[in-house]
TORSE-67979 format. One record per residue (C-alpha): x, y, z; residue in three letters. Coordinates in steps of 0.2 Angstrom, whole numbers, plus 5000, padded with zeros to 4 digits. Example, Ala and Ser with C-alpha at 12.3 -4.5 7.8 and 13.67 -1.06 7.14 Angstrom:
! residues 2
506249785039Ala;506849955036Ser;
END
This chain:
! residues 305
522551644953Unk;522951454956Unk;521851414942Unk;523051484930Unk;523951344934Unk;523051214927Unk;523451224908Unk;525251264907Unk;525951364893Unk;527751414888Unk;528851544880Unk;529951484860Unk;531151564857Unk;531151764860Unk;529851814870Unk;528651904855Unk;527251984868Unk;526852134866Unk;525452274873Unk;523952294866Unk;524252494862Unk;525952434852Unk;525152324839Unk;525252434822Unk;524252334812Unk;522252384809Unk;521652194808Unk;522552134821Unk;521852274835Unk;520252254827Unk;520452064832Unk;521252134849Unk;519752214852Unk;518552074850Unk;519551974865Unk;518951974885Unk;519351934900Unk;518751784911Unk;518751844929Unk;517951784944Unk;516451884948Unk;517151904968Unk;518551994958Unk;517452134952Unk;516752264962Unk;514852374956Unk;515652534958Unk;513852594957Unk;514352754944Unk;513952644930Unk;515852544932Unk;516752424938Unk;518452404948Unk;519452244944Unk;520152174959Unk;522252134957Unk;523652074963Unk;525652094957Unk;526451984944Unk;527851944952Unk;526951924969Unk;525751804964Unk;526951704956Unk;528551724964Unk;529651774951Unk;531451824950Unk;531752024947Unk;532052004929Unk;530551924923Unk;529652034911Unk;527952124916Unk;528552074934Unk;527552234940Unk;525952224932Unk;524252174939Unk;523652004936Unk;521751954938Unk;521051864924Unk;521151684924Unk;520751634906Unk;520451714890Unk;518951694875Unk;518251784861Unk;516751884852Unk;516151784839Unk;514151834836Unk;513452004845Unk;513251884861Unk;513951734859Unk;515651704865Unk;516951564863Unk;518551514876Unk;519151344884Unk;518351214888Unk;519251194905Unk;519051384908Unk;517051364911Unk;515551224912Unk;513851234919Unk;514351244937Unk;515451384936Unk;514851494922Unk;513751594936Unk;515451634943Unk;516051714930Unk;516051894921Unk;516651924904Unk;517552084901Unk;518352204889Unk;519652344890Unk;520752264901Unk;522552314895Unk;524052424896Unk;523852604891Unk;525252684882Unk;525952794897Unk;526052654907Unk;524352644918Unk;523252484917Unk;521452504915Unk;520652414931Unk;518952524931Unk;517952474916Unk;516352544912Unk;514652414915Unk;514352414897Unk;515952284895Unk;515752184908Unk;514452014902Unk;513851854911Unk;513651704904Unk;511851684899Unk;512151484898Unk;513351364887Unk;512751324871Unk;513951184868Unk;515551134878Unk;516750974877Unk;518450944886Unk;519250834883Unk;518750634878Unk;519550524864Unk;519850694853Unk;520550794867Unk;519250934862Unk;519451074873Unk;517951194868Unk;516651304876Unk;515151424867Unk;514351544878Unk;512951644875Unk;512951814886Unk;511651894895Unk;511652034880Unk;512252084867Unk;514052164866Unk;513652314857Unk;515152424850Unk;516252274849Unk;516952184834Unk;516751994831Unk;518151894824Unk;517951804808Unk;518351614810Unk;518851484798Unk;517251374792Unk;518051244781Unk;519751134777Unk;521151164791Unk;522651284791Unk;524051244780Unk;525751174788Unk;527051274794Unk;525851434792Unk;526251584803Unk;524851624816Unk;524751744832Unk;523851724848Unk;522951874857Unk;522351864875Unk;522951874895Unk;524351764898Unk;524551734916Unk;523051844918Unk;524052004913Unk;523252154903Unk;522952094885Unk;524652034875Unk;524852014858Unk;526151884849Unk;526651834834Unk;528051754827Unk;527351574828Unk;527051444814Unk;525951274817Unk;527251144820Unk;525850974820Unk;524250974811Unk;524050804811Unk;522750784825Unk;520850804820Unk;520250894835Unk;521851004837Unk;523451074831Unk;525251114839Unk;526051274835Unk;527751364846Unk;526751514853Unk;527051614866Unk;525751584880Unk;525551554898Unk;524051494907Unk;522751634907Unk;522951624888Unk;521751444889Unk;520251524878Unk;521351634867Unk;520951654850Unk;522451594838Unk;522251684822Unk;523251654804Unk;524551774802Unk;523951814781Unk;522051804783Unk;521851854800Unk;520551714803Unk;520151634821Unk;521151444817Unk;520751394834Unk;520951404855Unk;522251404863Unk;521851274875Unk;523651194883Unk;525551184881Unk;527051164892Unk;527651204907Unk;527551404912Unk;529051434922Unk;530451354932Unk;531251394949Unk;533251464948Unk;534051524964Unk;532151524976Unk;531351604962Unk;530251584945Unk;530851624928Unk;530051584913Unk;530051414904Unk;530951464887Unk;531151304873Unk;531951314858Unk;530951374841Unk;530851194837Unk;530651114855Unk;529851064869Unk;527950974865Unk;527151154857Unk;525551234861Unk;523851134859Unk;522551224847Unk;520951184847Unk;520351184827Unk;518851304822Unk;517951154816Unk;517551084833Unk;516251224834Unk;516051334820Unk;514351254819Unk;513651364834Unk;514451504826Unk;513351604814Unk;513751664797Unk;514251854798Unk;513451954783Unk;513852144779Unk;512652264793Unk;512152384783Unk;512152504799Unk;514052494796Unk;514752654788Unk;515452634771Unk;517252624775Unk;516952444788Unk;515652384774Unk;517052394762Unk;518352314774Unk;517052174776Unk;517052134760Unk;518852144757Unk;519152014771Unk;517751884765Unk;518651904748Unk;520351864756Unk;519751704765Unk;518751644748Unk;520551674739Unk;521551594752Unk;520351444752Unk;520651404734Unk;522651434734Unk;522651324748Unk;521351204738Unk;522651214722Unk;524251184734Unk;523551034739Unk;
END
């Protein structure tokens, strides 16, 4: 779990995580759903029932943290986070995965917090993916792009791929959310965030609530429910009171903010997605709804300007 580690994150403000099963909104746990779980391939065993068991340790454990530190008791496994953008393509970090380690790793849905409590750590083999190869990757460089595209060994059928912002940026001060597996817990969920610097080209800097394991999370806009970016780095997770860890909490408007990795670093790799006509009516419908919202949203953000 060290690997965590490497791109720090931090809490603003309140704490706004929150499960996977609480999330009351239908776009948002249809974007949930299109989010997996980086984990080491070591870290999975082939049941060999058609399932795999996902190999854990305790929060708190594996961190050292004091007694009151939320999710304390949950399993941690997954080390970074990414996204279902085409049938088989998927997007994360750059620093979560290159060309030497993609063979390492799986890519996995379903792992979350059910609503009586249990984790799901025995998925079935249709979630788990490898990475087929990298159709593009960059970390950093002059732009501090922090970006990788992977294609999968299949597609992932019965999943739903998130929609992702193809032209202009984000307005400033818009609210946005981040979905993924902060400090490799089971999928989180927070809101409550707004971009704070969106200045940079490559990137922007908004007060989310993330730790590493979030690096490769989608960051979505709060009123069209479009991917903005990746979350990709941030400020330190946690610091040590009295022998033990507690997490690193800045004011609303403090610390450095969370670095997002803009749409427009890679949207060329991902493909236009039209209307399948073997939906059923009802998504169809939604479909077009949502591509209608992103057109308005582009013009009122066109006339603002």
């Amino acid at each position: 779990m060290r690997s965590l580690k490497a791109a720090q994150k931090v809490v603003y403000g309140v704490d706004d995580r929150e499960e996977a099963f609480q999330i009351t909104d239908a776009d948002v746990r249809r974007n949930a759903d299109a989010v997996v779980s980086l984990i080491r391939s070591r870290d999975l065993t082939d049941n060999g029932d058609g399932t795999f068991t996902i190999s854990t340790s305790r929060f708190g454990t594996e961190f050292n943290l004091c007694d009151q530190e939320r999710f304390a008791n949950q399993p941690v496994s997954a080390f970074c986070s990414g996204f279902l953008v085409a049938p088989d393509i998927v997007v994360t970090a750059g620093h979560c995965v290159n060309n030497n380690t993609l063979a390492s790793v799986r890519f996995v849905f379903g792992f979350r917090l059910r609503a009586d409590g249990s984790v799901v750590t025995t998925v079935p083999s249709g979630n788990v993916f490898r990475g087929a190869g990298l159709i593009d990757h960059a970390l950093n460089g002059p732009s501090r792009s922090d970006f990788a595209v992977v294609r999968l060994d299949r597609p992932a059928v019965g999943h739903p791929i998130v929609r992702v912002r193809r032209s202009l940026k984000i307005a400033n001060q818009q609210a946005v959310y981040v979905i993924g597996h902060p400090s490799g817990l089971p999928l989180k969920h927070a809101d409550g965030a707004n971009v704070r610097d969106n200045d940079p080209g490559a990137f922007f800097s908004a007060n989310l609530d993330t730790y590493g394991g979030n690096s490769g999370s989608p960051v979505f806009n709060s009123e069209t429910n479009l991917v903005e970016g990746i979350l990709v780095r941030g400020d330190t997770d946690f610091v040590t009171e009295n022998g033990c860890r507690v997490s690193n909490v800045c004011p609303i408007n403090g610390c450095g903010g969370e670095d997002v990795t803009r749409t427009s670093e890679f949207v060329k790799h991902v493909p236009d997605a039209p209307i399948d006509e073997h939906l059923d009516l009802d998504e169809r419908v939604t479909r077009l709804e949502e591509s209608v919202e992103e057109v308005l949203a582009i013009v009122k953000q066109l006339e603002d300007e």
